[in-house]
DSSP file (Angstrom, degrees, kcal/mol; ACC not computed):
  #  RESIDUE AA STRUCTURE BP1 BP2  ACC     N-H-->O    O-->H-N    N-H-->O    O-->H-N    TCO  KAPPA ALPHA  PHI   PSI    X-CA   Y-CA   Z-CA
    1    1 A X    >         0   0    0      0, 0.0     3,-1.7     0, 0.0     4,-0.2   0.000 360.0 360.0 360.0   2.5   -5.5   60.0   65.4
    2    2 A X  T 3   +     0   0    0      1,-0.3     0, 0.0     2,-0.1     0, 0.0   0.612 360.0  37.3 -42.6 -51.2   -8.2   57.5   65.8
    3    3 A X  T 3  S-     0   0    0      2,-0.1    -1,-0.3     0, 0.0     0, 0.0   0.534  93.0-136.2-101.7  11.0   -8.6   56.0   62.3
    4    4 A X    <   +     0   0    0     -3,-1.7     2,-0.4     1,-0.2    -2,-0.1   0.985  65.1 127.3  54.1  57.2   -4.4   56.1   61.3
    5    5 A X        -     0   0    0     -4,-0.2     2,-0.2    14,-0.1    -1,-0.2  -0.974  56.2-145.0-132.7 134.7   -5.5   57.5   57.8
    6    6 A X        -     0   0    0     12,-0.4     2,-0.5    -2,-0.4    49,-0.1  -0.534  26.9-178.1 -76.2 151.6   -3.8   61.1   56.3
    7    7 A X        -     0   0    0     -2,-0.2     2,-1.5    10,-0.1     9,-0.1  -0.980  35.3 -84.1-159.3 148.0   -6.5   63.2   54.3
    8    8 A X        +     0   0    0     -2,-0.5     6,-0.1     7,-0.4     8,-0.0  -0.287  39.3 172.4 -79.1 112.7   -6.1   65.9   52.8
    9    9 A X        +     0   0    0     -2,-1.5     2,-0.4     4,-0.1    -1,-0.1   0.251  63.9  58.0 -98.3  13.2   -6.3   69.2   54.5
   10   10 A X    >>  -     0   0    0      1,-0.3     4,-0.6     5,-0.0     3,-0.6  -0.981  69.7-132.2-150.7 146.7   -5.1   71.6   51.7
   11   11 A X  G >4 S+     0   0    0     -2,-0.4     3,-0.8     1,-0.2    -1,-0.3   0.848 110.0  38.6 -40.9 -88.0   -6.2   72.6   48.1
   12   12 A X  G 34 S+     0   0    0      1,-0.3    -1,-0.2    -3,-0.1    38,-0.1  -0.107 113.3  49.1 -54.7 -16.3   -2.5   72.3   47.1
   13   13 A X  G <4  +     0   0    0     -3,-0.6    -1,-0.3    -2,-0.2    -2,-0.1   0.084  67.2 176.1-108.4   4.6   -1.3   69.5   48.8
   14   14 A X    <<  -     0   0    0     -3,-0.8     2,-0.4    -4,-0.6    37,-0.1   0.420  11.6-173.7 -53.4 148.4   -4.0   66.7   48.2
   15   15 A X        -     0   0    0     -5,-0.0    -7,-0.4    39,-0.0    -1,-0.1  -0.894  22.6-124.1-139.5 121.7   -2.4   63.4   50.0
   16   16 A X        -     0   0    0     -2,-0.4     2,-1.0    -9,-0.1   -10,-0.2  -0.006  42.9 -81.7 -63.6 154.8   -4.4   60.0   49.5
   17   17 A X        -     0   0    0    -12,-0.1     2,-0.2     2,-0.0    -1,-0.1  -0.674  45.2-144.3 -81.2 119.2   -5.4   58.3   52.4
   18   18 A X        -     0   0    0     -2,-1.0   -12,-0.4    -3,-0.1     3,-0.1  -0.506   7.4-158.9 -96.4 108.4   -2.8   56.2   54.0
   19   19 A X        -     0   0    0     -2,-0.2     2,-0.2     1,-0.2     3,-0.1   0.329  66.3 -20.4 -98.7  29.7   -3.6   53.0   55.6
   20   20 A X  S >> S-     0   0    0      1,-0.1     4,-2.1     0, 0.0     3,-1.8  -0.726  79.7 -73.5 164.2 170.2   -0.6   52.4   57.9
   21   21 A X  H 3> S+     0   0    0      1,-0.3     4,-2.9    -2,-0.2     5,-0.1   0.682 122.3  50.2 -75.5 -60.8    3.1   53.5   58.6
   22   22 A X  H 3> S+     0   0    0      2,-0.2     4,-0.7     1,-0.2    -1,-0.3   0.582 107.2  54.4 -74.2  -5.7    4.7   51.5   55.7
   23   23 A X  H <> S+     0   0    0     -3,-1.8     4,-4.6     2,-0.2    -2,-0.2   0.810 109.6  49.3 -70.3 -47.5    2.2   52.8   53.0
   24   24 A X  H  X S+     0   0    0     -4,-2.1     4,-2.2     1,-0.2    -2,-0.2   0.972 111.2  46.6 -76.5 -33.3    3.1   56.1   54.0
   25   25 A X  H  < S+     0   0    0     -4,-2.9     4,-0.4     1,-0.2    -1,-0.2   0.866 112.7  52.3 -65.9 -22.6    7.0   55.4   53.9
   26   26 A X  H >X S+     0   0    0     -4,-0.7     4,-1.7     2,-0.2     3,-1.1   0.836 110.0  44.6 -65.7 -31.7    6.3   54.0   50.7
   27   27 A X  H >X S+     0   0    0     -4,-4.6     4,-3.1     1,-0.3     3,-1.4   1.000 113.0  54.5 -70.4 -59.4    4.4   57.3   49.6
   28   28 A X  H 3X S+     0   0    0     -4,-2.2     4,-1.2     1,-0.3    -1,-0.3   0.648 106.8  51.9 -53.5 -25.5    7.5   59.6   51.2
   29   29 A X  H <> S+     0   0    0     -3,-1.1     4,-0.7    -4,-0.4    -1,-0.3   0.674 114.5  39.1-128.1 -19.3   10.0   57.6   49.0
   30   30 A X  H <X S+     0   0    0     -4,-1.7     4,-2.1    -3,-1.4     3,-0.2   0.899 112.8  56.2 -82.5 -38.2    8.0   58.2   45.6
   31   31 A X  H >X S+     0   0    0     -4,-3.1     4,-0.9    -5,-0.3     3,-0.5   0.922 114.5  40.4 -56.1 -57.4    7.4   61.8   46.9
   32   32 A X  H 3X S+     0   0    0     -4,-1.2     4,-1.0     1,-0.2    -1,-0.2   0.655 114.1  51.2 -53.1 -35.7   11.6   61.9   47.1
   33   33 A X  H 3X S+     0   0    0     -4,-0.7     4,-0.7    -3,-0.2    -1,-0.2   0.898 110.2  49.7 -84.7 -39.9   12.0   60.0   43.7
   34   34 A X  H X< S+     0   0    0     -4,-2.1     3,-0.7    -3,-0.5    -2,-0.2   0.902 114.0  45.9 -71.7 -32.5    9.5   62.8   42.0
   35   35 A X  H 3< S+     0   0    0     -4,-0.9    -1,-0.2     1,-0.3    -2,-0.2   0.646 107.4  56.7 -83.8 -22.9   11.7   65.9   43.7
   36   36 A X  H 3< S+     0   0    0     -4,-1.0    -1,-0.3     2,-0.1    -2,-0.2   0.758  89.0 111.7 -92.3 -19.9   14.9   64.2   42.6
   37   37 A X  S X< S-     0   0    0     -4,-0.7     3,-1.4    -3,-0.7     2,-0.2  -0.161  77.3-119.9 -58.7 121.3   13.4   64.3   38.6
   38   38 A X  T 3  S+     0   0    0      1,-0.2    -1,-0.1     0, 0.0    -2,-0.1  -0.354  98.4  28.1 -67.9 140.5   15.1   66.5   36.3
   39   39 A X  T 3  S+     0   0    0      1,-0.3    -1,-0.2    -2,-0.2     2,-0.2   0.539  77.3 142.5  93.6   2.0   12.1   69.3   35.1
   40   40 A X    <   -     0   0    0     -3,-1.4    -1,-0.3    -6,-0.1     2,-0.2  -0.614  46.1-129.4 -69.9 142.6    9.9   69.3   38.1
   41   41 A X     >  -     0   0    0     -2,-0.2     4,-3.1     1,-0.0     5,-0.1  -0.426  17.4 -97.7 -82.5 149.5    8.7   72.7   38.7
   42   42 A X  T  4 S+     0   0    0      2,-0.2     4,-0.2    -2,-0.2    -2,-0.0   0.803 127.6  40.6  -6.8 -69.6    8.5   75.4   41.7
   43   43 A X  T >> S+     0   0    0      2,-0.2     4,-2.2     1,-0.2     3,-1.9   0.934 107.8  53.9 -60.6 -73.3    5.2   74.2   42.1
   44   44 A X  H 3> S+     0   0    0      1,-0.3     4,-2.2     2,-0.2    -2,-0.2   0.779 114.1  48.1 -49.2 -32.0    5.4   70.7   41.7
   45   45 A X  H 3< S+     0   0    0     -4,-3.1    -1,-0.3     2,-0.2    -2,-0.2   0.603 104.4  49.1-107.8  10.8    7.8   70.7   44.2
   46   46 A X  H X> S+     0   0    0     -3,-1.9     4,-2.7    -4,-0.2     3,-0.9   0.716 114.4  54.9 -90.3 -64.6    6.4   72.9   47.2
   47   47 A X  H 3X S+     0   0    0     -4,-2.2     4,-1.7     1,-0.2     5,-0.2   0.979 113.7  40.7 -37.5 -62.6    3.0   70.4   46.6
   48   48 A X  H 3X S+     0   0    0     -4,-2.2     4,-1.5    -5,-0.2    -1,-0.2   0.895 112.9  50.5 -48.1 -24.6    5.5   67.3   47.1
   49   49 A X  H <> S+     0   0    0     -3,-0.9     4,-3.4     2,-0.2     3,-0.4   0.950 110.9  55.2 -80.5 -62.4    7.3   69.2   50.0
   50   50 A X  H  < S+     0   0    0     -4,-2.7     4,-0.4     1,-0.2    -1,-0.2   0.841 112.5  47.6 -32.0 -49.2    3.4   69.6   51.4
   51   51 A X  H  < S+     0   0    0     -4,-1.7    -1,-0.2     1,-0.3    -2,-0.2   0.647 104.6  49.1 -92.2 -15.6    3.2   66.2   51.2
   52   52 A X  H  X S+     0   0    0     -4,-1.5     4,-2.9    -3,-0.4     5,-0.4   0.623 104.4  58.3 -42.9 -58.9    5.7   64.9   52.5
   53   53 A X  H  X S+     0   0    0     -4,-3.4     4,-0.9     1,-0.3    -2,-0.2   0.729 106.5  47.7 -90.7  -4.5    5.6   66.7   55.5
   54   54 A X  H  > S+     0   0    0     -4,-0.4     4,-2.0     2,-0.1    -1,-0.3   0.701 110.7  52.6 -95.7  -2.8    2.1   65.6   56.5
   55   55 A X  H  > S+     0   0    0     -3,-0.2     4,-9.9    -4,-0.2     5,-0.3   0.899 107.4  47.6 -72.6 -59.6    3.0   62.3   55.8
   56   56 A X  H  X S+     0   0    0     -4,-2.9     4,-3.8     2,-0.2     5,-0.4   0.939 110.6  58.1 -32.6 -47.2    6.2   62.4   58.1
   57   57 A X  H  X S+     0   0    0     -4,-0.9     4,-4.4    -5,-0.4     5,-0.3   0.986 106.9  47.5 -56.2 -48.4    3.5   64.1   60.7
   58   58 A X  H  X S+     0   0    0     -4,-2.0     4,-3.4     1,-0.2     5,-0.2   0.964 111.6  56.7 -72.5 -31.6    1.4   60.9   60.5
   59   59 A X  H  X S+     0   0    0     -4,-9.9     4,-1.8     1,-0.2    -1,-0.2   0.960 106.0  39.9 -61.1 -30.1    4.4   59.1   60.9
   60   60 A X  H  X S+     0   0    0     -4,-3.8     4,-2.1    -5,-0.3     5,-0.3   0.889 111.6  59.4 -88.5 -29.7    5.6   60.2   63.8
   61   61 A X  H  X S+     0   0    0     -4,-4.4     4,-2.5    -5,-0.4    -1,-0.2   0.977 104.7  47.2 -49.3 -52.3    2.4   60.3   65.2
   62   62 A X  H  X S+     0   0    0     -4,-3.4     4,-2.4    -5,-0.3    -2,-0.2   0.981 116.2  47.8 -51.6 -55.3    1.7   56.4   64.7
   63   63 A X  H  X S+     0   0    0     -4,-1.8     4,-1.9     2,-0.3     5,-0.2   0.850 111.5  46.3 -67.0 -41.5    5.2   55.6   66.2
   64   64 A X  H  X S+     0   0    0     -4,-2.1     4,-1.6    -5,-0.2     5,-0.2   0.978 112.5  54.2 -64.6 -48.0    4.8   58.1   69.5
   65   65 A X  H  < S+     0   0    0     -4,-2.5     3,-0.4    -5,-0.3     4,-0.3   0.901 115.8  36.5 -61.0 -45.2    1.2   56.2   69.7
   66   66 A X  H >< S+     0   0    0     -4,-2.4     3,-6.5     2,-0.2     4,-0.4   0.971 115.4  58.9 -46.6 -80.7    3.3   52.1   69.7
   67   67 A X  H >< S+     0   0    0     -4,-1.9     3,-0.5     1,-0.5     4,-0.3   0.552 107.1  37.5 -58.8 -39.6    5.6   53.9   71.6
   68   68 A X  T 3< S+     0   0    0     -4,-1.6    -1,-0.5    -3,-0.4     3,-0.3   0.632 117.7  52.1 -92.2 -23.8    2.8   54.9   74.5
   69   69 A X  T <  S+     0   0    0     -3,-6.5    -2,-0.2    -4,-0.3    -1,-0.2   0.617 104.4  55.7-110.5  -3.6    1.2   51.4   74.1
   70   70 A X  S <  S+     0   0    0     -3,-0.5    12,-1.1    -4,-0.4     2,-0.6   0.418  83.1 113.9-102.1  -8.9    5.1   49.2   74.7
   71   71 A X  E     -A   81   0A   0     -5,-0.3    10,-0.2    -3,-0.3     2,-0.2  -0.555  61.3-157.0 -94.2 124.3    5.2   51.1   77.9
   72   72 A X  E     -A   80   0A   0      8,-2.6     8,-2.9    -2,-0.6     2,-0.4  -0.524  12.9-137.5 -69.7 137.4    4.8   48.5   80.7
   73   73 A X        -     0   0    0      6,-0.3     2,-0.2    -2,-0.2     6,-0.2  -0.771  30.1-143.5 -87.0 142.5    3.5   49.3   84.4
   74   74 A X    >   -     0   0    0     -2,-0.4     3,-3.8     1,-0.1     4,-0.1  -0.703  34.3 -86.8-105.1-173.5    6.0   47.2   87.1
   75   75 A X  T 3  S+     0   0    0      1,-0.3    -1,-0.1    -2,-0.2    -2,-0.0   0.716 129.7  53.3 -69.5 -28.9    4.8   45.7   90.2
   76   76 A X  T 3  S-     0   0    0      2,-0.2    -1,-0.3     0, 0.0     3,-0.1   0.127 118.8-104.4 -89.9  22.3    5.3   48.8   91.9
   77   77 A X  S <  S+     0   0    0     -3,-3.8     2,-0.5     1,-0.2    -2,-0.2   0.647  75.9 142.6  85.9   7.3    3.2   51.0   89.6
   78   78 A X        -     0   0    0     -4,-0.1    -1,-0.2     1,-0.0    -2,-0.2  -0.820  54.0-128.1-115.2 115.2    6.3   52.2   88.4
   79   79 A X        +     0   0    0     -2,-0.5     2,-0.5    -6,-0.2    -6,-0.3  -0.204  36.0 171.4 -81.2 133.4    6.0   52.9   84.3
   80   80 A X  E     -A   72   0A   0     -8,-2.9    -8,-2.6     2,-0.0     2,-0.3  -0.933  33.2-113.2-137.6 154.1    9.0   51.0   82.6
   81   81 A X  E      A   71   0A   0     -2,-0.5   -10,-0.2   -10,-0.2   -13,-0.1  -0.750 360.0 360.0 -90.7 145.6    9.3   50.7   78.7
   82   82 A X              0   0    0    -12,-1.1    -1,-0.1    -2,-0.3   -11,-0.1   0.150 360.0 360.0-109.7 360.0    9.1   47.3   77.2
């Protein structure tokens, strides 16, 4: 996960590269706004569906990765969450 960018890993799905967590919630909520559109196709809407779900992936990857970095050692070595 090193550089927190999405890229596109299918023909069919292309997803622009994402530079952080609220980009990509922005992108999920036009990806939801295009699928709600009366006339979107079969197609058109298995690509959005594509895209969607790798965006969702990078989210929940960035959050597990905060999530791992809020966790505190205590004075007895013992890992407690922040």
């Amino acid at each position: 996960m090193g550089d927190n960018t999405v890229t596109n890993t299918s023909e069919n799905a292309s997803v622009p590269e994402v530079k952080g967590i609220e980009e990509a919630f922005a992108m999920l909520d036009q990806i939801l706004a295009k699928m709600d559109e009366e006339g979107v196709t079969l197609e058109e809407s298995f690509r959005c569906y594509e895209q969607g779900m790798k965006l969702i992936k990078y989210c929940n990857e960035t959050i597990d990765a905060v999530e791992k970095k809020v966790q505190v050692l205590s004075a007895e070595g013992e890992t407690d969450e922040f």
